[in-house]
C-alpha positions as CSV (number, residue, x, y, z in Angstrom):
1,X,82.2,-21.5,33.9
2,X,80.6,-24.6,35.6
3,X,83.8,-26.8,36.4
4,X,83.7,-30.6,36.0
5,X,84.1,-31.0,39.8
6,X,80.9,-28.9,40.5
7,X,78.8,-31.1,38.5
8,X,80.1,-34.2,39.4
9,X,79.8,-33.8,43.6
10,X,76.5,-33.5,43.7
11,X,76.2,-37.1,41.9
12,X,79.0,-38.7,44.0
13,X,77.0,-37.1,47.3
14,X,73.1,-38.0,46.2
15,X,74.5,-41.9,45.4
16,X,75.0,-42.6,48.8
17,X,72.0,-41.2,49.8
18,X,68.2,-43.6,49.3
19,X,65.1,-41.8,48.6
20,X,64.4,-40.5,51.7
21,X,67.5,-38.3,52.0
22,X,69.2,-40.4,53.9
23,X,72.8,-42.6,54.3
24,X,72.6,-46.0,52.7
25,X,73.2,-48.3,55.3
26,X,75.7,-50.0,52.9
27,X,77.7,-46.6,52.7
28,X,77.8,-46.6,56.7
29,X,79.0,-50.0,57.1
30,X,81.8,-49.4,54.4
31,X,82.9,-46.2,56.4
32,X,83.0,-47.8,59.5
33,X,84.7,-50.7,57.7
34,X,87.5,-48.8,56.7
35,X,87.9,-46.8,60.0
36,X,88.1,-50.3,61.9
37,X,90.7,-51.3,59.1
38,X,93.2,-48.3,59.8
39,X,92.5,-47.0,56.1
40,X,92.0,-43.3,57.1
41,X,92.5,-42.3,53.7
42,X,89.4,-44.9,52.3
43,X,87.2,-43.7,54.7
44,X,88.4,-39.8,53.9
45,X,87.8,-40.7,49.9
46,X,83.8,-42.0,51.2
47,X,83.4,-39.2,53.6
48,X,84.8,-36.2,51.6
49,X,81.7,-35.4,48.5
50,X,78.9,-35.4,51.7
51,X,77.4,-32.3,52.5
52,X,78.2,-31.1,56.0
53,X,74.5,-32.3,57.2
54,X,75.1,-35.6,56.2
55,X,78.6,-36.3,57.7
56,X,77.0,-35.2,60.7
57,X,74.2,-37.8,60.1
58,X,76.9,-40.2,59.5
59,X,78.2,-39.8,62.7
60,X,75.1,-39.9,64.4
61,X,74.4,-43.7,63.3
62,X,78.1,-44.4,64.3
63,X,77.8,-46.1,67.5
64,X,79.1,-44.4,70.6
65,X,82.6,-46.2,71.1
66,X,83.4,-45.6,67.4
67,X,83.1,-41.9,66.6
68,X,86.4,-40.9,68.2
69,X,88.0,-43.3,65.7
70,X,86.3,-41.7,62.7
71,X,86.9,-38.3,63.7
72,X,90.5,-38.7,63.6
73,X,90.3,-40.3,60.2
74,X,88.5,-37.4,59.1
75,X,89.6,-34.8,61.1
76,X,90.3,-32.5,57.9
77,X,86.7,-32.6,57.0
78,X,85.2,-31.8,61.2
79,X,84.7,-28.1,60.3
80,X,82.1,-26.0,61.7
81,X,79.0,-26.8,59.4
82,X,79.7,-29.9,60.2
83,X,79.3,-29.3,64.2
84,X,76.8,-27.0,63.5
85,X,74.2,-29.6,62.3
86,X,75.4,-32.6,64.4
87,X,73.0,-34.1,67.2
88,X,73.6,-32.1,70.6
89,X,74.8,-35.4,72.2
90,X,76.7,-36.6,69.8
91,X,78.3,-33.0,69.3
92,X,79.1,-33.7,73.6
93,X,80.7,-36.8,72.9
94,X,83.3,-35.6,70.1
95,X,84.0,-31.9,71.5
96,X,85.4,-33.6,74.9
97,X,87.8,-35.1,72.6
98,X,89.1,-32.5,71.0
99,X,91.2,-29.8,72.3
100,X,90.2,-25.9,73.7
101,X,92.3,-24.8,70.9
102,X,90.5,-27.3,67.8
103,X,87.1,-26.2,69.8
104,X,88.2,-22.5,69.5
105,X,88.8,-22.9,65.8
106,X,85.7,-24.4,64.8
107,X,83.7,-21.9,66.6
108,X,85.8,-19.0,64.8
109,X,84.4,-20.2,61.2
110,X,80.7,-20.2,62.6
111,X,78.4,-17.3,63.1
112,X,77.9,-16.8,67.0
113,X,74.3,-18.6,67.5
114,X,76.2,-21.8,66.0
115,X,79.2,-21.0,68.3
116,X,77.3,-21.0,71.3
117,X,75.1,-23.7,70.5
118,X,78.8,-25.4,70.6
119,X,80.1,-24.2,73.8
120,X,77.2,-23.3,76.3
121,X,77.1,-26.8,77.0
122,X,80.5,-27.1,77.9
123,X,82.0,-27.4,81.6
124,X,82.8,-24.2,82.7
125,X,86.6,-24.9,83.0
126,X,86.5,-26.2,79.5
127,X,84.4,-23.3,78.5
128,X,86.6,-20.8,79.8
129,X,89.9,-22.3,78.5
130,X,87.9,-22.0,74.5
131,X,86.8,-18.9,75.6
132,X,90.8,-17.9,76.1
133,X,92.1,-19.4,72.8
134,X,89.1,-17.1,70.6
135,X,89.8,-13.8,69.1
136,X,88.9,-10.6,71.4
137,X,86.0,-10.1,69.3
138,X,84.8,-13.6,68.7
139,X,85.2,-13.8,72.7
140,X,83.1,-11.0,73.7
141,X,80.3,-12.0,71.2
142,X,79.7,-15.4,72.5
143,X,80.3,-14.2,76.5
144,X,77.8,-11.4,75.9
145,X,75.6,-14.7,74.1
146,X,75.8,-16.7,76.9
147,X,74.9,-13.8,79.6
148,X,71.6,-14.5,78.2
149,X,69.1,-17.3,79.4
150,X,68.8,-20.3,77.5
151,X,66.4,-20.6,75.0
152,X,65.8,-16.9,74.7
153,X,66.3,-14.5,71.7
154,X,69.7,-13.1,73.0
155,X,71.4,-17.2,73.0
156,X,69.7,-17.8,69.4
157,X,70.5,-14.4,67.7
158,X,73.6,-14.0,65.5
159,X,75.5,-10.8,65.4
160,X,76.9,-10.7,62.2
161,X,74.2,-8.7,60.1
162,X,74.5,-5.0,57.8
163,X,73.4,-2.3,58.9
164,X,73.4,1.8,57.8
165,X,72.2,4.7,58.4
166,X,68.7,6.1,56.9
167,X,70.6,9.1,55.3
168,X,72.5,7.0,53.1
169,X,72.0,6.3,49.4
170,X,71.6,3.1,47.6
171,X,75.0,3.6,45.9
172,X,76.0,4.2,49.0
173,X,75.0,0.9,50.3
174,X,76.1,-0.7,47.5
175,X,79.6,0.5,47.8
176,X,79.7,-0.2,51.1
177,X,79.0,-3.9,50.8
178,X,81.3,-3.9,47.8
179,X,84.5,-2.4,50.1
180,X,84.3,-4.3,52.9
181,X,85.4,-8.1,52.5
182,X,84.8,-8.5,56.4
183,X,80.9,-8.2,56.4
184,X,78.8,-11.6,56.7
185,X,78.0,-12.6,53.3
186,X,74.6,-14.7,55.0
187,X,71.9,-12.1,54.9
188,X,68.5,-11.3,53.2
189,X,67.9,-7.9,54.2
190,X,69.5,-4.8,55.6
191,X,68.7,-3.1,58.7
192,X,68.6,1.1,58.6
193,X,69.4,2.3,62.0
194,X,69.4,5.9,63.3
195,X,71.8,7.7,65.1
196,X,71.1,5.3,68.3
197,X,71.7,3.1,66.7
198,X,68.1,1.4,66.7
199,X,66.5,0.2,64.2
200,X,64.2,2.5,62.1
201,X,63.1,0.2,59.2
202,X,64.5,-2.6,56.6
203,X,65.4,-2.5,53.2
204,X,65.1,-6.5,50.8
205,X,68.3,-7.1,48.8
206,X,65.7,-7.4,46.1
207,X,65.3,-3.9,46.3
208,X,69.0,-2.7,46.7
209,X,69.5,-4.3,43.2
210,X,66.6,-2.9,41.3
211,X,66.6,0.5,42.7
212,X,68.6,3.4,40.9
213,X,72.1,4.6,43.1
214,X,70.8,7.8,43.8
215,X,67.7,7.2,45.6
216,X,67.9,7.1,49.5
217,X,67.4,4.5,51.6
218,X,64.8,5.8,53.9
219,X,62.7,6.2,50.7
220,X,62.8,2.4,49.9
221,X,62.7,1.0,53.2
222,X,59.8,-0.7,54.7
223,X,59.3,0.9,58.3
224,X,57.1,-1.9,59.7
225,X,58.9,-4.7,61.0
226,X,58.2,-7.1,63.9
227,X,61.6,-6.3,66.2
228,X,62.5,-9.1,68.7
229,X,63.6,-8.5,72.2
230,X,66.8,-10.3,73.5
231,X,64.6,-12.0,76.5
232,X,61.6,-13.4,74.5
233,X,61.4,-16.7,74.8
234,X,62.6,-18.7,71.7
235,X,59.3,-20.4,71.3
236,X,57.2,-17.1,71.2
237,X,60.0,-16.0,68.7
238,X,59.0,-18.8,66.2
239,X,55.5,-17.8,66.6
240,X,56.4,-14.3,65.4
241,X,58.1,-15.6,62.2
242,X,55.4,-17.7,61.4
243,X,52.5,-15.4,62.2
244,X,54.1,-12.7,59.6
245,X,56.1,-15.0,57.8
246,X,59.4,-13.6,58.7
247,X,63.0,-14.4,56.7
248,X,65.0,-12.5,59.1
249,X,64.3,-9.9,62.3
250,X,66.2,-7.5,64.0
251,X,66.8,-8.0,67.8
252,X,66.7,-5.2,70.1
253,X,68.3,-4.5,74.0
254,X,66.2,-3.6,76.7
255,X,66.8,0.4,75.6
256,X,65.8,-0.5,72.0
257,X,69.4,-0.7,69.9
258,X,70.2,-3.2,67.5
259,X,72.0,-5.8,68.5
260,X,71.4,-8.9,66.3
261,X,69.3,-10.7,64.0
262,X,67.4,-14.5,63.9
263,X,67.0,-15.6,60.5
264,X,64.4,-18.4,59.3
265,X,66.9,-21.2,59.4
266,X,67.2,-21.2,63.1
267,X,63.3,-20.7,63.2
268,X,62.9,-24.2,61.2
269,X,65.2,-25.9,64.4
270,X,63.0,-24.4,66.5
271,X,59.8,-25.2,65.3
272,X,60.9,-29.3,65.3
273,X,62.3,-28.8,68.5
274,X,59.5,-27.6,70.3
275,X,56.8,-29.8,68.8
276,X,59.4,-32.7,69.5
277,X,59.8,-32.0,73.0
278,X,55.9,-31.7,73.4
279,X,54.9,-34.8,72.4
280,X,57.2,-36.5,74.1
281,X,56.6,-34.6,77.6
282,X,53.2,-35.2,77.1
283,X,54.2,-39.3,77.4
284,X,57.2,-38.5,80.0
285,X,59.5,-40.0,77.8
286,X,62.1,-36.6,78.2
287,X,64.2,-35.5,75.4
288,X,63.5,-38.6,73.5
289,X,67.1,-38.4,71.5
290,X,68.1,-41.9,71.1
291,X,71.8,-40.4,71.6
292,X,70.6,-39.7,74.9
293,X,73.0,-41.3,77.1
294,X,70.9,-44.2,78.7
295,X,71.4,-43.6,82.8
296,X,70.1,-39.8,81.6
297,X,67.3,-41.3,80.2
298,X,66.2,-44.1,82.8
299,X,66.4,-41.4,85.2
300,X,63.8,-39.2,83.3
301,X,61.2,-42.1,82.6
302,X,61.2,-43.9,86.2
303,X,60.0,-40.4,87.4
304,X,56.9,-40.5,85.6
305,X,56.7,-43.9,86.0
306,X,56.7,-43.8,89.3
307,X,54.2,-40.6,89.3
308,X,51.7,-43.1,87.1
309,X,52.1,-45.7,89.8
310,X,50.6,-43.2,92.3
311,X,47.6,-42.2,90.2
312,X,46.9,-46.0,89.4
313,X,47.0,-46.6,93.2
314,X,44.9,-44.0,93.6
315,X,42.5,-45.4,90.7
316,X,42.9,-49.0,92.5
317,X,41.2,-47.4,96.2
318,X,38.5,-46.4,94.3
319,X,37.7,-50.1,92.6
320,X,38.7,-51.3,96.4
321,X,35.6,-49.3,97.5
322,X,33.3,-51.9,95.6
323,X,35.1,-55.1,95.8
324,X,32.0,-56.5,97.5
325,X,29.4,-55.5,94.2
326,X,32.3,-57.4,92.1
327,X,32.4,-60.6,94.5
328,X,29.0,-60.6,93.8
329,X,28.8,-59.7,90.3
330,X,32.0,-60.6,88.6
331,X,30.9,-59.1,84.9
332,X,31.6,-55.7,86.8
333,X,35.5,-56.5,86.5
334,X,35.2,-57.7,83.2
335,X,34.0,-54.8,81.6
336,X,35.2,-51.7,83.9
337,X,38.5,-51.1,81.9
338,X,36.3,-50.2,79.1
339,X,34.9,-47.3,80.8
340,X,38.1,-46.0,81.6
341,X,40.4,-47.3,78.9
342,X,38.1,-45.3,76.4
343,X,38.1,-42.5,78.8
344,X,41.6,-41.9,78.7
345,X,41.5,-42.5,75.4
346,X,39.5,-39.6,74.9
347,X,41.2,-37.2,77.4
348,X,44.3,-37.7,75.3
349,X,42.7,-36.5,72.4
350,X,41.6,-33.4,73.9
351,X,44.9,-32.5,75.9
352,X,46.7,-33.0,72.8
353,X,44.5,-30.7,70.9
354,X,44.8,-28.5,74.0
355,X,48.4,-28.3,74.5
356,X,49.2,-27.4,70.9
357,X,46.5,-24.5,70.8
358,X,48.8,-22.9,74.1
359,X,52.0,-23.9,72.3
360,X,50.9,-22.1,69.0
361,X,49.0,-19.3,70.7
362,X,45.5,-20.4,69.3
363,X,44.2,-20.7,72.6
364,X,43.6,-17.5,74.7
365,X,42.3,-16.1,77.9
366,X,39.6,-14.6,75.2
367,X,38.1,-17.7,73.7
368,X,38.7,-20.1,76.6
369,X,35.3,-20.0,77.7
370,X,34.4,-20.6,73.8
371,X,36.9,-23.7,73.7
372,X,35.2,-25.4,77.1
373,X,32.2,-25.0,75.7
374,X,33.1,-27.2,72.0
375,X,35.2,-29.3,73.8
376,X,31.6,-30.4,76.3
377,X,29.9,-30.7,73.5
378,X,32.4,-32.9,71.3
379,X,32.8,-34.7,74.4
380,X,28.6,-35.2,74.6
381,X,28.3,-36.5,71.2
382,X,31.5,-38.9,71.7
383,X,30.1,-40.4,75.0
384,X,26.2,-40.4,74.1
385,X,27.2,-42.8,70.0
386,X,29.9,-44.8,72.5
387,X,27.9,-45.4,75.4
388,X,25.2,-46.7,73.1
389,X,27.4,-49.0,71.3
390,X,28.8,-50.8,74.4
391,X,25.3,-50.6,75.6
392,X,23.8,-52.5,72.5
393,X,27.0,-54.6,72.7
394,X,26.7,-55.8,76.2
395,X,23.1,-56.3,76.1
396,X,23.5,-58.6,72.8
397,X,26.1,-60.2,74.8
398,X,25.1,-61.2,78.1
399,X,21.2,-60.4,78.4
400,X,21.2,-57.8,81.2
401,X,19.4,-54.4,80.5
402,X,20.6,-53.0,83.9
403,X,24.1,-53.9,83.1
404,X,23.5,-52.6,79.6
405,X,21.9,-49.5,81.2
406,X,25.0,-48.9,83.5
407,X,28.1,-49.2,81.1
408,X,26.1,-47.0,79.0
409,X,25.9,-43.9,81.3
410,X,29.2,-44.5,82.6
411,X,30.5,-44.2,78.8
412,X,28.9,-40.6,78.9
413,X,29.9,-39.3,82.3
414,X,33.5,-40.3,81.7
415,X,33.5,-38.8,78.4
416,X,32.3,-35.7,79.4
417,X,34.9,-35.7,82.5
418,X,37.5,-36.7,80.3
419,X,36.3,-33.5,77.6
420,X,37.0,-31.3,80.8
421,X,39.7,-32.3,82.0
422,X,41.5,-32.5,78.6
423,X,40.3,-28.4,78.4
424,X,40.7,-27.2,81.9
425,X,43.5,-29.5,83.5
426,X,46.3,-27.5,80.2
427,X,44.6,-24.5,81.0
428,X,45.2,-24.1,84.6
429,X,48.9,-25.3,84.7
430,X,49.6,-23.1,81.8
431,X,47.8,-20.0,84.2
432,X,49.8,-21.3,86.9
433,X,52.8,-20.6,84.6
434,X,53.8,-24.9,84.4
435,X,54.4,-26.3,81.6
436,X,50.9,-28.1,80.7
437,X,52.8,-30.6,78.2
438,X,54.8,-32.0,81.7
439,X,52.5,-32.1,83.8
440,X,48.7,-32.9,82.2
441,X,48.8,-36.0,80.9
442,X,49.4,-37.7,84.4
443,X,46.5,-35.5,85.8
444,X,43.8,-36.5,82.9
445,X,44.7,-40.1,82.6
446,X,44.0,-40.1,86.4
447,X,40.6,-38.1,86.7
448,X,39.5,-40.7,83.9
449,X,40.7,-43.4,85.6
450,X,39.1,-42.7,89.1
451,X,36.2,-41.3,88.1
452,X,35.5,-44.2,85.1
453,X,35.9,-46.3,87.9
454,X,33.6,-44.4,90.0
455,X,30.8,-43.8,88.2
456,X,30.8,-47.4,87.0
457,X,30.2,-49.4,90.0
458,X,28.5,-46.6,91.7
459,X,25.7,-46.6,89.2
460,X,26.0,-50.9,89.1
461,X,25.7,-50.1,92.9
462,X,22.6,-47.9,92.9
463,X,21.2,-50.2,90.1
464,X,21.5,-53.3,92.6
465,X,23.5,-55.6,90.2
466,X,26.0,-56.6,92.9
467,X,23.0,-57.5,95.0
């Protein structure tokens, strides 16, 4: 029987949320209000029918110097889910409040990936005193989590899964999963296993239900299954599960035994997280969080800032190379930002294009060639309609056919340099094993830059118009 309570949470939850999903800005002020008041017991009565993803949004758009207050007013309701979906800085801020002993609980109600996403980030002193107060079991799952690299398989896996043996019947199974009260109750499939204990196929839960007791296991199983290896590299992990759209896979040791599983969930985190931190590399912006705190931050942008500076340097040596054709004919200033404004323009269009095809596997050492090839050509057709526009427009505009003439081929060669550079620049850090959504931006924007400028007043030089 549905109690009155369970239907009437869902309506106290969704009316402090707008259309969008997301805390009423009214709601957060009168939170905050009550924290600043000293009413913990208002702000507990506002706070208590969210679900844990949105108390952990309410913290986030708490600023900084209040959270500690509103954790203590809500310290009942800080329980794992809620740490598990809070912000990583934010999760920083309130975890160096709490105690080794609060931190040890917390991760003891969460499944190990959530754990470790909780403590890797810790100081070691701190991590080893939460590593003291765990369990012996809970311990040695999140050490032997952490022995792994970041961002790898063996730091995002969780080891709570089922598992049997082939030779076992659905009953069997059944009874199994009946009997035992400490098994996760968070999975979508079971994994069979041989003696090895590696993985020999997996079996739905919507098959465990439908099929009769007696029939064995390794007769309903499904033997393909995509197994991940506790070193692969989270991001080629998310392109297995959405290549063969995966719910859950088994991850395997370096000798082949099962030792985990990733499930979809994780996989969706994943996913945003990746295609967050490309865009934002690709503009040398750095993580981007606006939790970020801000000396973390400047100290990220000013590199690339100052990297930029170089490059327009470098782009300002070339234009110093014709300051006598622009003395002479001043319309070449006027309109040379075109050439490579729209230049870089179009560069950025192809990198980006570029850098996702690495990041989602599209682009290969096997259709490279292929991909230069398009990319020429789109670059071709760009430059040939532009450079005729801003040739018909500067003509109409200030009478000169040469100059017309100039800006025109210009528009072309830096389009096509900017196609190429957009293809091959990505490609070659990625071959070089760098990160091409770091580094290529900085390197386009320049080769569009110098050689907009370049070809440009070299062609208004060969033409005479600074004569």
């Amino acid at each position: 029987m549905v109690s009155e309570t369970d239907l009437t949470e869902p309506e106290l939850d969704t009316a402090q949320l707008d259309e969008d999903d997301r805390l009423k800005p009214a709601f957060v002020s009168a939170v905050r209000d009550a924290v600043e008041s000293g009413d913990a017991a208002a702000a507990r009565a506002l706070v208590e029918p969210l679900h844990p993803a949105d108390i952990a949004d309410l913290f986030e758009l708490t600023p900084h110097e209040d959270r500690a207050a509103l954790a203590t007013a809500i310290t009942d309701l800080l329980d794992g889910d809620v740490f598990a979906e809070m912000n990583d800085y934010v999760r920083e801020d309130l975890i160096d409040a709490l105690s080794a002993t609060q931190v040890a609980d917390i991760a003891s109600e969460l499944d190990t990936d959530d754990a470790v996403a909780i403590i890797e980030d810790m100081e070691p002193a701190d991590q080893r005193e939460v590593l003291r107060a765990l369990d012996p079991d809970d311990r040695a799952a999140i050490e032997e989590a952490l022995s792994y690299d970041e961002e790898t398989a063996g730091r995002l896996m969780q080891r709570e899964l089922i598992a049997v043996p082939e030779h076992w019947s659905v009953g069997d199974v059944l009874d199994y999963l009946r009997q035992h009260d400490e098994l996760t109750t968070d999975f979508w499939e079971i994994f069979v296993v041989d003696p090895a204990h590696k993985p020999v196929g997996t079996v739905a839960l919507s098959w465990i239900l439908r099929t009769p007791r007696g029939i064995a296991i390794g007769d309903v199983m499904q033997r393909e299954q995509t197994l991940i290896t506790v070193d692969m590299d989270q991001e080629e992990v998310a392109l297995r599960f959405q290549k063969y759209a995966l719910i859950s896979a088994a991850v395997v040791d370096p000798v082949g035994r099962l030792v985990g599983m990733i499930t979809v969930d994780d996989i969706v985190h994943i996913i945003s997280e990746e295609a967050g931190e490309d865009i934002l590399r690709l503009s040398g912006a750095g993580d981007g969080d606006i939790n970020e705190p801000i000396h973390l931050t400047v100290r990220t942008r000013i590199t690339w800032l100052v990297v930029n500076l170089g490059t327009a340097m470098l782009a300002a040596s070339v234009v110093g190379l014709f300051q006598g054709e622009i003395g002479r004919f001043a319309l070449l200033a006027v309109l040379m930002p075109i050439v490579s404004g729209m230049g870089g323009n179009a560069g950025t269009q192809t990198l980006a294009v570029m850098v996702r095809a690495l990041a989602t596997n599209q682009l290969t050492s096997s259709n490279t060639g292929r991909m230069i090839y398009r990319e020429f050509r789109i670059a071709a057709a760009n430059g040939a309609m532009l450079g005729t526009l801003i040739g018909i427009g500067t003509f109409l505009i200030f009478g000169n056919m040469h100059l017309a003439i100039v800006i025109a081929m210009a528009m072309v060669i830096n389009n096509l340099i900017a196609g190429l550079s957009g293809v091959l620049i990505p490609v070659t850090l990625d071959r070089l094993d760098i990160d091409p959504a770091v580094s290529s931006a900085v390197f386009v924007t320049m080769m569009t830059d110098v050689m907009g400028f370049f070809s440009f007043l070299g062609l208004a030089t060969l033409f005479g118009l600074g004569s």
